[in-house]
C-alpha positions, 0 to 999 in steps of 0.5 A, spaced: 698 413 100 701 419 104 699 421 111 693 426 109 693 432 113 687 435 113 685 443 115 678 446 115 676 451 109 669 452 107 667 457 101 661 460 099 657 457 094 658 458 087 651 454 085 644 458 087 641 455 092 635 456 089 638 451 085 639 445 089 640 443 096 646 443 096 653 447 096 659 447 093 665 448 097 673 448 099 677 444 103 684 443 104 689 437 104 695 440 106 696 446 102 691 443 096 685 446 095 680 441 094 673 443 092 666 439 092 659 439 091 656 439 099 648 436 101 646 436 108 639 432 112 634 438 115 634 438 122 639 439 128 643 433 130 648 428 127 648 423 121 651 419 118 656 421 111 658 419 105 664 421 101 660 420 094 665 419 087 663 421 080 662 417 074 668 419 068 664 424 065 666 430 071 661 432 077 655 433 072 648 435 075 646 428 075 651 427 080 649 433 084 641 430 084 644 423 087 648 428 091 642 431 094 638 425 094 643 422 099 643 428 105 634 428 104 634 421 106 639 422 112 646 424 110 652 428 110 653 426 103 660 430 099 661 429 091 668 430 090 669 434 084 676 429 081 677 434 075 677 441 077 671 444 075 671 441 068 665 436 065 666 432 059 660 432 054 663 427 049 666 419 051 672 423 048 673 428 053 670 423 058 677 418 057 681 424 056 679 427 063 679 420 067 686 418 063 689 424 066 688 422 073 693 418 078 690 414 082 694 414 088 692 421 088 684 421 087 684 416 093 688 421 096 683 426 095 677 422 096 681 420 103 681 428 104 674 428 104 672 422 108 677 426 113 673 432 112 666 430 114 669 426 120 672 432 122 664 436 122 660 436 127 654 434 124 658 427 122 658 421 126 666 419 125 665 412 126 660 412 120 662 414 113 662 411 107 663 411 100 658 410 094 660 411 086 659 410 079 663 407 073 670 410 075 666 412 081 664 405 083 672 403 081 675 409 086 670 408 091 673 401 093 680 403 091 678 408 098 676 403 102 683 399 101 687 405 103 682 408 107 680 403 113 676 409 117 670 407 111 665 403 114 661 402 107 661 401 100 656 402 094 659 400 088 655 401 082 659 396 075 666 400 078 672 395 076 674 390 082 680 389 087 683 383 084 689 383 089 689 378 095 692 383 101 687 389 097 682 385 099 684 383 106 685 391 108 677 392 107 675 393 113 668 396 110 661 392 109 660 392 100 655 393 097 655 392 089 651 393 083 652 390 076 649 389 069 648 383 066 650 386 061 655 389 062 661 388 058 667 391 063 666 389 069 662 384 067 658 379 071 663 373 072 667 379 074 663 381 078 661 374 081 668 373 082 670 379 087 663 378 091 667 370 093 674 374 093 671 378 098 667 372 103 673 368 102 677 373 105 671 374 111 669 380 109 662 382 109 659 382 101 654 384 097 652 383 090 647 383 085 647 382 077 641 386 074 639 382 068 637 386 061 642 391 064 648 394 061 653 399 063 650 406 067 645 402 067 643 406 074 643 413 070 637 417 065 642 421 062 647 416 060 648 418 053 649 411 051 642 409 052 643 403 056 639 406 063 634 401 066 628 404 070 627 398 074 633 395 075 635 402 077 629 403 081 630 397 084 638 398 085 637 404 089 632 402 094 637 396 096 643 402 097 638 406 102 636 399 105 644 397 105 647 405 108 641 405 114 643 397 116 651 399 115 651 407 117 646 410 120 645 405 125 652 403 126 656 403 133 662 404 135 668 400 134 670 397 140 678 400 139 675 407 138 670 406 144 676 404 149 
């Protein structure tokens, strides 16, 4: 992945902020305009920050709500809008959309926008993560190998890292949510990452949800597969998880000396 320089450049919002709680925003990467949909805690002082990543129908309102619930339990939280403005309303626009992305160059801008909110002054840059669902879940692990600055990791039924050297360059702790039903990643998958992950000394996390599918976290899945216990159930140890890992995470060692 290529060295990512990162210059500052914020824009006014285009939502009404009567609207949400946050704001959409600008921020460079190299010369490439990148944009996002931005959420920030109330209250002076600094917080932890998490780069959020969405699932392949685009930066959809549900999105912006997870985004929004991110910044009202105490993080700087950044979703990264991965296709320009545009959000899919059928499965077809979603796969045509997600097929047009090169994956060096998601991580790439997901690694900018870490960057970015270690780079703010309300952000403690030694506590940034990463959460995603779907393609989000699959990009937001994929950050955490090209990314070591990334601290932790919620993956909600994102595919996993299946090669070994991926696996040891994690240095995030990695918390993962999966349907038992879920037909891709399945459950074996899923349990198979969790002992890969363990086996190479990293710090894992993993729960299969019985009677869950696919987006099973998410009420406006047009597929109907949303579960409110498993969903309620699955947030509340991401909440617990980020607190643990993030917000009362200390300095490195390396960064201290």
């Amino acid at each position: 992945m290529k060295r990512i320089l990162l210059t500052i450049a914020l824009a006014l919002s285009v939502v009404p902020p009567s609207a949400r709680a946050g704001d959409m925003i600008s921020f460079t990467q190299d010369d490439r305009k990148l944009n996002g949909y931005l959420a920030v805690p109330k209250g002076a002082g600094t917080h932890a920050a998490l780069v959020v990543v969405q699932e392949w129908w685009g930066l959809t309102p549900w999105v912006k709500g997870q985004t929004d619930s991110l910044a009202q339990n105490g993080y700087v939280a950044l979703a990264v809008d991965l296709y320009d403005g545009k959000v899919a309303t059928t499965s077809e626009e979603a796969h045509q959309y997600m097929s047009g992305l090169v994956e060096d160059d998601v991580v790439d801008k997901l690694a900018a926008a870490a960057a970015f909110l270690r780079s703010r002054g309300d952000v403690r840059g030694h506590a940034v993560g990463t959460i995603g669902w779907c393609m989000g879940g699959m990009y937001a692990i994929r950050l955490a190998v090209e990314y070591p600055a990334i601290r932790a990791v919620v993956m909600y039924y994102g595919a996993p890292v299946t090669d070994d050297e991926q696996i040891q360059a994690i240095q995030a702790s990695v918390l993962g949510h999966f349907g038992a039903d879920d037909k891709g990643p399945t459950a074996a998958q899923a349990r198979e990452f969790d002992a890969a992950l363990k086996k190479a000394g990293k710090k894992a996390e993993f729960y299969v949800y019985q009677g869950a599918g696919h987006a099973f976290a998410n009420p406006t899945n047009p597929w109907g597969g949303y579960r409110k216990e498993a969903a309620r159930t699955a947030w509340k140890r991401t909440l617990a998880f980020l607190d643990r890992e993030l917000k009362k995470a200390s300095i490195p060692k390396k960064a201290a000396d």
